[in-house]
N, C-alpha and C positions, 0 to 999 in steps of 0.2 A: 561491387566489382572493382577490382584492382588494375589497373592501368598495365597493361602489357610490355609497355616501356620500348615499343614498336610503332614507328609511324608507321602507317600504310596508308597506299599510294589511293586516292580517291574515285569514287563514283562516278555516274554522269547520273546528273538530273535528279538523286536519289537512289533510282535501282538499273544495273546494268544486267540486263538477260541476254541469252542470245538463243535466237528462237530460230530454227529449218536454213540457216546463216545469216538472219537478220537480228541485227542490235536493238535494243529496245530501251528507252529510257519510262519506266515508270514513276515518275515523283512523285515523293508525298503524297502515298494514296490516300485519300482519306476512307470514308466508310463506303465504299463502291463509286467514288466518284460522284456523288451522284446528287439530282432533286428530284424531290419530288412532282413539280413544278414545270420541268426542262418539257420541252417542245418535241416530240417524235418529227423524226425528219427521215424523209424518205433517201433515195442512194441511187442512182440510174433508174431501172426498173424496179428495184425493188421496195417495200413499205415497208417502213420502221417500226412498225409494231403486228402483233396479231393478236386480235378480239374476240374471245371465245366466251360466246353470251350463256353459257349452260351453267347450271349450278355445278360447285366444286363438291366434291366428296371428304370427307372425311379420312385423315391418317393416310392422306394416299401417299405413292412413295414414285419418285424422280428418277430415270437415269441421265445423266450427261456426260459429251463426250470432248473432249479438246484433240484435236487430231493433232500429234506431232511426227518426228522421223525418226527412221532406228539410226540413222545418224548422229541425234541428237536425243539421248535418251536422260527422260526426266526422273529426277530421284524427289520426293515429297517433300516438301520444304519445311511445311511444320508452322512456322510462322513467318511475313513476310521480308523479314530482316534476313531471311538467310536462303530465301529464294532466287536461284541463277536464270533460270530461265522462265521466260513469258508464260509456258503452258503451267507451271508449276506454281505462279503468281495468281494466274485467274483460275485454277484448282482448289486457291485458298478462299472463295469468294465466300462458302457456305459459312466462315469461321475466319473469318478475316480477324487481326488486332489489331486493324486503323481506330483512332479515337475520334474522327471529327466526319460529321456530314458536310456536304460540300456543296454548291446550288447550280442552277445549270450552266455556269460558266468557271465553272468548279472553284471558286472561290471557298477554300473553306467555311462552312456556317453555324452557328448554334444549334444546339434540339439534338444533339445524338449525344455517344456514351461520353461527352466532354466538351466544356466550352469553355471560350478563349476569348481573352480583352487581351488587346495591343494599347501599350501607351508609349506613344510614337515621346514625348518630354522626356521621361524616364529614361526609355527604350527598352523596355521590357514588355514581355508576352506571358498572361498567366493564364495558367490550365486546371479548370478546376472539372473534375471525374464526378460524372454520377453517384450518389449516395447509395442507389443502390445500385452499382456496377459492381457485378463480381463475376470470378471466374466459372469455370464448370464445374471443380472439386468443392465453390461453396466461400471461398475466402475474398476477400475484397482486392479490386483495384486498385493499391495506393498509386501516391508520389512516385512511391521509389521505384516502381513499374515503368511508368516513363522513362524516368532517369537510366534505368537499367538498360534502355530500349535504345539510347541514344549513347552510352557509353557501348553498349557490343557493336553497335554501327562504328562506331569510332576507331574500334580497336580488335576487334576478332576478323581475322584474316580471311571469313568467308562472306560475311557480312558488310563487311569494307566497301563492295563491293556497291553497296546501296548505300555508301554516305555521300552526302552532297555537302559541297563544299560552303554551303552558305550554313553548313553548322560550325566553322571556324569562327564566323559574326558570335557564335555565343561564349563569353568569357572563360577562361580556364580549359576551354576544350581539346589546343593547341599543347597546353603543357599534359594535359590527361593523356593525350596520344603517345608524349613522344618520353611519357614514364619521371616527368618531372613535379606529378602531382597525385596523391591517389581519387581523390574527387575531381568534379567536375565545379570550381568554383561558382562559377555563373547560375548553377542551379542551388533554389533556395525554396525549403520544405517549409512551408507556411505553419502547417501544423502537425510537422515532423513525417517521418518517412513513411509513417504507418497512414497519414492523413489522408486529404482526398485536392488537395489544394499547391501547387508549388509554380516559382516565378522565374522564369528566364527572363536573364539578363545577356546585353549585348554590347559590346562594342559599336557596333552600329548598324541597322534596320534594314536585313535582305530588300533586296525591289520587290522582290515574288513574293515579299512575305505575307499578304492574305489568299495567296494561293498554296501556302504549307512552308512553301521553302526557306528553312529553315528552322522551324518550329518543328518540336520532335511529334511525331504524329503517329507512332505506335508504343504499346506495352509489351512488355515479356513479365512473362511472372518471375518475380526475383524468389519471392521465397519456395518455388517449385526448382529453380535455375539455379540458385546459388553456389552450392554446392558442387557442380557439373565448373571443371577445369576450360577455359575462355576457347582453347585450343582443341577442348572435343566438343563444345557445344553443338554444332552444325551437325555432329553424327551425332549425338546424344539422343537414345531409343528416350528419352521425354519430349526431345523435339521433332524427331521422324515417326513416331511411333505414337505417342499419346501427350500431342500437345493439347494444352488446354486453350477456353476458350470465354470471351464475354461477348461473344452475337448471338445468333438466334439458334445457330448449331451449334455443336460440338463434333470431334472425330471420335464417332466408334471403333473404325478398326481402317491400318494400311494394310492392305496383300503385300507380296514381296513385288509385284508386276508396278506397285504404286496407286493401286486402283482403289480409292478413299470411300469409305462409308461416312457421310453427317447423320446424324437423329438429333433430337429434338436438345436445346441446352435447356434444361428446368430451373439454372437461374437467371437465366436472359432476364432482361430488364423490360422489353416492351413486351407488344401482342405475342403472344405463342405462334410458332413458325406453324403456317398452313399446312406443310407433309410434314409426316411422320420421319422420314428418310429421305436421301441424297445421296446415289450413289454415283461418282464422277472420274471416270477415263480420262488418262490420257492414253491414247491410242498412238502407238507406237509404228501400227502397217496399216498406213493410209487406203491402201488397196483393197481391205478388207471393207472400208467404209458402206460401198453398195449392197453388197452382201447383207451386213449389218444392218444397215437401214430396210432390206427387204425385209429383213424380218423381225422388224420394229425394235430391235437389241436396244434403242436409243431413241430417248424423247427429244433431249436436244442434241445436237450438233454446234457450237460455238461458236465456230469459224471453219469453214468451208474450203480447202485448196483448192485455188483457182483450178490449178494443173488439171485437178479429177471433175472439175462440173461437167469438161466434155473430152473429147476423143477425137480430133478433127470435127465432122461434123457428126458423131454418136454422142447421143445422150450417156453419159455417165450416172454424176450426183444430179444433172439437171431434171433428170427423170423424176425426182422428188420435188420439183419448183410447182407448190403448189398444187401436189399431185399425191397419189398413192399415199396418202392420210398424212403429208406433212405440210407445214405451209412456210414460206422460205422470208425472210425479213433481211433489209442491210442495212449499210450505214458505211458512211465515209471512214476507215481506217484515223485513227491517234496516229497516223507515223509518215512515213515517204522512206524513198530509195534516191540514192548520190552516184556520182562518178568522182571518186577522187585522183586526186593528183601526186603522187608522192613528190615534196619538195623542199626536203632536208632530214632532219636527225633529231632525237634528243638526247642533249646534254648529258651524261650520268651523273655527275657531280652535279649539275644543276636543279637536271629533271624538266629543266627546257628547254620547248623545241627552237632549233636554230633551220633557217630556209636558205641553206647554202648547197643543195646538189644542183650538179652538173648535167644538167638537164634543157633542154629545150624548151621545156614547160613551165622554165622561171620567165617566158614569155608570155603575158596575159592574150596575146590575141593569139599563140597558138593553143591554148586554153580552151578559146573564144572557139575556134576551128574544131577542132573535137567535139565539142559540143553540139556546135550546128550541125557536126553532120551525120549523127545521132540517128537511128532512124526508130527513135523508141514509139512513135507513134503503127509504124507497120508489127513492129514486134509484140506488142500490148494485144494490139488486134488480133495476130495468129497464133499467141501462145497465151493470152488473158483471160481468154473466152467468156470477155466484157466481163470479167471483176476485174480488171487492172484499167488502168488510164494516166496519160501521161501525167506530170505537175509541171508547174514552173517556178515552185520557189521551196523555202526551205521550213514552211508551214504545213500542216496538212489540210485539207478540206472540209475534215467533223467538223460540225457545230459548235461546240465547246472550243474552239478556236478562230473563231470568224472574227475577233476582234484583233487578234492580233496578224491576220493572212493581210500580205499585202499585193493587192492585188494589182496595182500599176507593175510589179515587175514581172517582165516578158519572156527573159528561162532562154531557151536554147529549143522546146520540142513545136516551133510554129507549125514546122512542114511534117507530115507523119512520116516519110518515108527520107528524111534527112535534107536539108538546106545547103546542099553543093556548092552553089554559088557564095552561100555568106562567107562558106567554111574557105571555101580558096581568097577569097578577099582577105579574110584575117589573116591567112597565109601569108600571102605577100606583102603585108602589113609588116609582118614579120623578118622579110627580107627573102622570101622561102621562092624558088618556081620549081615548075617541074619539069622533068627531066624523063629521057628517051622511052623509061620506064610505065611514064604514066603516076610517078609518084610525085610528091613536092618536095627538095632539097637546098639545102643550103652548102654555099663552100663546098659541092661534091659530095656533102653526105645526105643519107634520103632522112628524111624526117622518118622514124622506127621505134616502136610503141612497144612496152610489153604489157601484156595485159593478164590482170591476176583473177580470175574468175574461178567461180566456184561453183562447186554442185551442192545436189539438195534438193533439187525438183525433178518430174521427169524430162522438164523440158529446157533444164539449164545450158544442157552442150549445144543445141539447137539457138536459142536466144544468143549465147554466144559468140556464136559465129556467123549470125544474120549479124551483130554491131561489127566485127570485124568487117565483113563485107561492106556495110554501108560506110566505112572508114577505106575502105580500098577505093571505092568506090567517087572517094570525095580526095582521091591524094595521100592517104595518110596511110601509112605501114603497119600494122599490127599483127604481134603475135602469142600467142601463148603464153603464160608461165611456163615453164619447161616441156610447153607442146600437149599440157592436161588440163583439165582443171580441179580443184582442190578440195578435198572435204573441208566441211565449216571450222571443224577445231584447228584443222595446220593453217587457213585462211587467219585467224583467230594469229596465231602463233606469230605468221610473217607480219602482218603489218602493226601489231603492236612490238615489233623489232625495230633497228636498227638495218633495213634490208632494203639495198639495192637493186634489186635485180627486178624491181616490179616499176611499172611506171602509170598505171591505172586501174583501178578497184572501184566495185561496188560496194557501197554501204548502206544498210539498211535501220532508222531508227523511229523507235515509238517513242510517240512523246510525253513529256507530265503535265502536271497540270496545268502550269505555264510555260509556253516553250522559249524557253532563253538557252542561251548557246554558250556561255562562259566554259563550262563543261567538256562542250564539245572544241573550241575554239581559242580558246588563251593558251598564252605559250608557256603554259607550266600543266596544260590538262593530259594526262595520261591518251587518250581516247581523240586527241589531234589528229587522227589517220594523215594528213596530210603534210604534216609540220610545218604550218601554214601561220607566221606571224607579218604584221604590218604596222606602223603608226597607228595608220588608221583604223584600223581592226582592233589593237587594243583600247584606241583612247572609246570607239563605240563598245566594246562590251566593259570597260570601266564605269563609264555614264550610264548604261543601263543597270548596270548590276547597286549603284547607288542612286539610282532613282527613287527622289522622295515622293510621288505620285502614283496610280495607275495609269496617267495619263502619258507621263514621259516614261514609264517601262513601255509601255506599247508602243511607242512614237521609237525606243530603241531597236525593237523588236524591228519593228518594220523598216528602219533606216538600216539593221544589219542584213537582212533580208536582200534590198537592194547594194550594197557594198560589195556583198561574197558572193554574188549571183550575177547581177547584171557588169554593173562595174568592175571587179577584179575577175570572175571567171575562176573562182578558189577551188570551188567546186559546178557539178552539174548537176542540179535536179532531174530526176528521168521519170517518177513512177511513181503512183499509189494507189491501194487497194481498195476495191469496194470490200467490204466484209462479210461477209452474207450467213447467213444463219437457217438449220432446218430446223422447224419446230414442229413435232407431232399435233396432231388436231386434239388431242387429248387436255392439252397445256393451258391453263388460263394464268393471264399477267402477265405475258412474255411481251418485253419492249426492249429494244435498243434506246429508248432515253433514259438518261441515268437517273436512275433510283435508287433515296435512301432506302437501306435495309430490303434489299430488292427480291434475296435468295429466301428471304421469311414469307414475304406477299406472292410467292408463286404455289400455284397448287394446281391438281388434278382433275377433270371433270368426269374421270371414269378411273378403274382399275386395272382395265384393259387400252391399249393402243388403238388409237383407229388406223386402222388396214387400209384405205383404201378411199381413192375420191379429194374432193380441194375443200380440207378443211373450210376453209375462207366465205365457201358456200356452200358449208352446212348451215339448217335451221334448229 
């Protein structure tokens, strides 16, 4: 591939989706994330796994389903370099082109289609492929697959989207983007491009780098691809239509709806995939979901919207929890939900953010105020219908992340129904009282919020204006974006602008396999929602991001954590998901702990669905 002679502006984390108006950052996925080994861990009330002690059948065949919105509709991605959104990322599970397994705390690890030696002297990372790793048409995995894999992230305008910045560490990458080179010097084919062997070289060694970051970690088939101009790849019917594959599936056929059939790939490399077929939904009218389910249309369910488990107090999806032949499993969400701040611009000529608006909220303790007086603990409770629950830091709660949550920081959601008293204290901190109104002001003007809120759920207009209130409620003035709230794409639109008119937003992100924030945080990252720089902010995500340990990246992690949270008040943690899963009684292998080669090990115990009754306690 030839270098487009175009820099484009970079990713978060690896892969940016945007999913029902939540951001997502997927890093470096490897082969399902996953081990074999990793611990099932349970999620409020629900079990991390379900154990169906019946013999499996033979050729039996899978439905699944990913519920998304007709707000946000998924086109098939094909492979995961050029996947925008979340539903259309885990779509790809059955035919994923991750090359590395990864172990329960997703470190990447050896044993799957490629293994990797870091030599920290050198600073080089080599990757050498399966001997017999090959596609589904029959031809081998090489080198230049990789290579291929990490140049279209580099430089195709769809794909861009999922580079992360820690592929600049790798040499010549910088000049490949910006058309000053047509290779990728840093990358070096051991035994030529046809081989199975090739060595990145680095300027100097990501922190995350035994978590992927920065090591390229998927293939495209170059000699399938080659041919296909850089600029139609993303629509190219070989990558929407019949992309190839070296896991355990392959794709038989897209609908035009996006609705993927896998069958069996005959030259996968390990065990032969237990079904015969994989037919997998994304489900575009959530609503139809109970319908669906009554009439077993669906073996699994994925992920669960909260919004439909219940109805006030009617059972909706809950009607399935363990009932009517399905049995329900969760697990702590990869992600969390923010409140930010808008508190400046960026640069055009620079591309950095500068924290110069004229704002009230370039005061940390009115920051502070806002936050406390938050009443995300009542709103979780009457619009969550317990899958949702407050956070307090900028970690999520999954297990694949306990090392780095730092749990001495305190957040803002102490009180469920908002911290009045804290929020007025900070106030006046501020220099602020209140006035005949009942508001808090400064100089005669009332402290006046805009707030940029979005739809996407049934129950967005509602949450909405329960936070308002509990901000009325505590002093603080808030009001609308223009008196509405916004679909997810113009939401999308205004705060990666240069737009004044908003002065608080929710944001919502999944995370990778290590969560570091460079991405999200430094004053040259696209994805700064806030335009939020400090001394202090970058000299901790500089130290972290060259941490020559695991021990001092997590020591960053956790000291950023507390900086932008407790200490400055950059942002506000509110919210994160349980994720809950309906699995038909029929299913055997279904776990929410990550598993290599997970979509191969799953099979059927019958041909028919069970109808009726709690799986859980059949014999």
């Amino acid at each position: 591939m030839v270098s487009t002679g175009k820099k484009i502006g970079y990713g978060v984390g690896g892969l940016i989706v945007v999913a029902g108006g939540a951001w997502a950052i997927l890093a470096n996925q490897s082969n399902n994330n996953s081990s074999s080994t990793a611990k099932v861990a349970s999620a409020g009330s629900f079990k991390g796994d379900y154990k169906n002690a019946k013999t499996a059948v033979k050729n039996g065949s899978l439905t699944v389903t990913t519920p998304g919105t007709a707000s946000s509709p998924i086109s098939f991605g094909g492979y995961l370099e050029f996947t925008q959104w979340s539903a259309a990322a885990s779509q790809l599970g059955p035919a994923s082109n991750s090359i590395f397994y990864s172990d329960s705390k997703n470190r990447l690890e050896n044993g799957g289609p490629a293994n990797f030696k870091i030599d920290k002297d050198k600073k080089t990372v080599t990757i050498t492929l399966r001997k017999d790793l090959k596609w589904s048409d029959g031809k081998q995995v090489v080198a230049r697959d990789v290579a291929f894999s990490l140049e279209t992230l580099a430089t195709n305008e769809v794909a861009t989207s999922n580079f992360s910045t820690a592929y600049t560490n790798i040499k010549g990458v910088t000049d490949f983007q910006n058309g000053k080179a047509d290779s990728i010097s840093g990358i070096k084919y051991n035994d030529g491009e046809n081989g199975k062997k090739l060595t990145i070289s680095y300027t100097s060694l990501p922190a995350a780098l035994a978590w992927g970051d920065g090591i390229p970690t998927y293939a495209l088939p170059y000699h399938d691809l080659k041919d296909v101009k850089s600029k139609d790849l993303a629509t190219s019917p070989k990558v929407t239509k019949n992309p190839l594959s070296f896991a355990a599936y392959k794709v038989a056929s897209v609908s035009s709806d996006s609705t993927v059939k896998f069958t069996r790939n005959s030259e996968y490399y390990g065990k032969k995939a237990k079904l015969a077929s994989i037919t997998y939904y994304v489900n575009q009218d959530q609503t139809k979901l109970s319908s669906d389910l009554g009439k077993q249309k669906f073996d699994i369910v994925t992920s669960v919207p909260s919004a439909l488990w219940k109805d006030g107090n009617t059972a909706v999806l809950s009607k399935f929890n363990n009932a009517k032949g399905y049995a329900s499993t969760g697990q702590y969400d990869s992600g969390y939900w923010e409140l930010y701040f808008n508190l400046g611009h960026t640069n055009a000529k620079t591309s950095k953010v500068v924290q110069d608006r004229s704002t009230p909220l370039q005061n940390k303790n009115v920051r502070k105020a806002v936050g406390y007086a938050m009443n995300v603990g009542d709103v979780t409770k009457k619009y969550g219908n317990g899958l949702v629950v407050p956070t307090s830091t900028l970690v999520s709660k999954n297990i694949t992340k306990s090392e780095f949550y730092n749990k001495s920081v305190k957040g803002y959601q102490t009180k469920s129904s908002g911290d009045v008293k804290n929020a007025a204290k900070y106030l006046k901190k501020a220099g602020y009282k209140k006035d005949a109104n009942g508001y808090f002001a400064k100089s005669g003007k009332e402290l006046t919020l805009t707030y940029l809120a979005r739809s996407g759920k049934t129950t967005s207009e509602a949450e909405a204006k329960a936070y308002i209130a509990a901000w009325k409620a505590a002093g603080i003035k808030v009001n609308l974006y223009q008196d509405k709230l916004v679909d997810p794409s113009t939401w999308q639109s205004i705060v990666l602008a240069n737009n004044n008119d908003w002065d608080i937003t929710d944001g919502g992100w999944s995370e990778g396999s290590a969560p570091t924030f460079d991405q999200l945080w430094a004053d040259d990252a696209p994805y700064n929602l806030g335009h939020v720089t400090s001394k202090a902010l970058t000299k901790n995500l500089k130290e972290t991001a060259t941490a020559t340990s695991d021990k001092e990246l997590i020591a960053g992690v956790k000291a950023f954590q507390k900086l932008v949270v407790d200490d400055e008040a950059y942002t506000i943690p509110t919210l994160t998901n349980i994720d809950v899963q309906l699995v038909n009684g029929r299913v055997k292998g279904w776990t929410t702990a990550p598993t290599n080669d997970f979509w191969a090990k799953l099979s059927v115990t019958s041909d028919k669905a069970v109808t009726s009754g709690n799986p859980r306690s059949a014999k």
